[in-house]
Residue, then its C-alpha position, 0 to 999 in steps of 0.5 A: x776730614x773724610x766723608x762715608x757717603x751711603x744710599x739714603x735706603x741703608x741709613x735709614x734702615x740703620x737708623x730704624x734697627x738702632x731705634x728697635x735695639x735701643x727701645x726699651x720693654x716696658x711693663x703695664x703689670x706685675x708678672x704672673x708665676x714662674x712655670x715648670x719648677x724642676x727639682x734635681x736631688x744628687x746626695x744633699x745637693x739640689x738644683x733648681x730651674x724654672x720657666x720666666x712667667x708666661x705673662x711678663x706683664x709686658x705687652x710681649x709674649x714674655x720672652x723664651x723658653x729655653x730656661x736658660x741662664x738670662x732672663x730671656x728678654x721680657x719684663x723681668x728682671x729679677x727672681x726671688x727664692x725661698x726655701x729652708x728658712x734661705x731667701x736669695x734673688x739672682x737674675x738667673x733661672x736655676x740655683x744650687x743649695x746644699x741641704x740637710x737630710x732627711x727633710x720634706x722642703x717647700x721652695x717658693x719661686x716668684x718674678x720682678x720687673x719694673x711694676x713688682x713683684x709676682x706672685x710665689x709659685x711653690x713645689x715640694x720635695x723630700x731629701x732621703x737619708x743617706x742609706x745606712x746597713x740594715x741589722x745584723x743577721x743570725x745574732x747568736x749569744x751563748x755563756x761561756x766559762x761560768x760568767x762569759x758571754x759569747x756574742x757572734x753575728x754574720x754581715x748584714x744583708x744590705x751594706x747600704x752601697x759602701x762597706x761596712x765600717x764598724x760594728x757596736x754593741x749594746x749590753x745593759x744599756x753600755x754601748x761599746x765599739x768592737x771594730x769589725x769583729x764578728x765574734x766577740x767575748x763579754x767577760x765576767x757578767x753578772x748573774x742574770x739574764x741577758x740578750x745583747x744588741x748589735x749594729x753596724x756602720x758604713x760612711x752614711x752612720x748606724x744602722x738599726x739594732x738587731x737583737x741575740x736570744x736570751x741567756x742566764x748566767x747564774x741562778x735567779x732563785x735560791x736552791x731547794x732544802x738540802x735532802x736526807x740531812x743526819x747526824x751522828x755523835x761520838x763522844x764529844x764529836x758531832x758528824x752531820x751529812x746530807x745530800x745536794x738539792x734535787x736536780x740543783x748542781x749550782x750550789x756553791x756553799x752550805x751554812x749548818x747552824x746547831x742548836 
């Protein structure tokens, strides 16, 4: 058996370092808030980081400050986050969720050490939506060939930082996809009025709808009375004539009735 023998200074210095390591921090209260809760919003990914409490409720200073992963010495051993209906504790100072936009969020932050929990220190921020194109510029709708239409529109101004990916159309309530084609033909519409709508679509969804002018296709009244109207016999024949309405050039047939 060998013996390490050492100057009586150095073993007791040794023994008082051991006694200060292994001296645990005791707490006297719960902690007070979290401090300087800082928010980083990338797409629909948000990290969280805070300060451990200024005081700890230990007879210490509460520890560092470097919002480091640990808890930094203290009291504290635990920290509780609220935030979208999501409660998680961690002994860590900084949290990532993934959260849905667009959407105002309340997250709530509170400590623990050995006598409970401290109160909850809150901060509010807003996820935006995703941009999206803006509408259609210069929607032009015109009738071709007696009951179709013609519907042209130039890019929108914003592509919302990606490209386009799709344009739709809204005709009477019917919406239609029409690919990436600017210039697009709706045919054999009924007679009436029409102004047809246009929207466009990159990664992040739809745009908002831009409007075309408004076009007839047919008539909405009915003619006029025909004009000089005559009628001539010969022998067992009877010969009627007349002439179109005024400034009516849409008449496509005639009902004679003899009495």
């Amino acid at each position: 058996m060998k013996f390490v023998c050492m100057p009586a200074r150095v073993a007791i210095l040794a023994l008082v370092m051991i006694g200060v390591v292994a001296q645990p921090v005791s707490a006297t209260s719960p902690p007070g808030p979290v401090r300087d809760i800082v928010i980083e919003i990338d797409g629909d990914e948000v990290k969280i980081e805070w300060k451990q409490p200024s005081d700890d409720g230990g007879d210490d200073d509460g520890g560092d400050d470097d919002g480091g992963d640990d808890d930094g010495g203290g009291t504290v051993d635990k920290y509780e986050v609220r935030i979208g209906g999501i409660s998680i504790t961690t002994t860590k100072r900084n949290v990532k969720f993934d959260l849905p936009p667009p959407r105002t969020y309340e997250v709530d932050i509170r400590a623990r050490n050995s006598e409970g929990w401290g109160p909850w220190a809150s901060s509010k921020f807003l996820i935006e939506a995703p941009p999206t194109p803006s509408g259609p510029r210069n929607v032009r709708l015109e009738v071709k060939d007696g009951n179709d239409l013609r519907l042209r529109y130039d890019k929108p101004s914003s592509d919302g930082g990606d490209k386009i990916r799709e344009y739709r159309i809204r005709v009477n309530g019917d919406i239609r996809s029409v690919g990436t084609r600017r210039d697009v033909k709706v045919d054999n519409v009924r007679d009436g009025s029409y102004q047809i709508d246009v929207s466009a679509r990159n990664k992040n969804g739809w745009g908002p709808w831009s409007s075309s002018n408004k076009v007839q296709v047919g008539r909405t009244t009915a003619p006029g009375a025909v004009r000089s109207a005559s009628a001539s016999i010969s022998g067992n024949d009877i010969t009627v004539r007349w002439s179109r309405p005024a400034g009516d050039d849409t008449v496509t047939g005639y009902i004679i009735r003899v009495e």
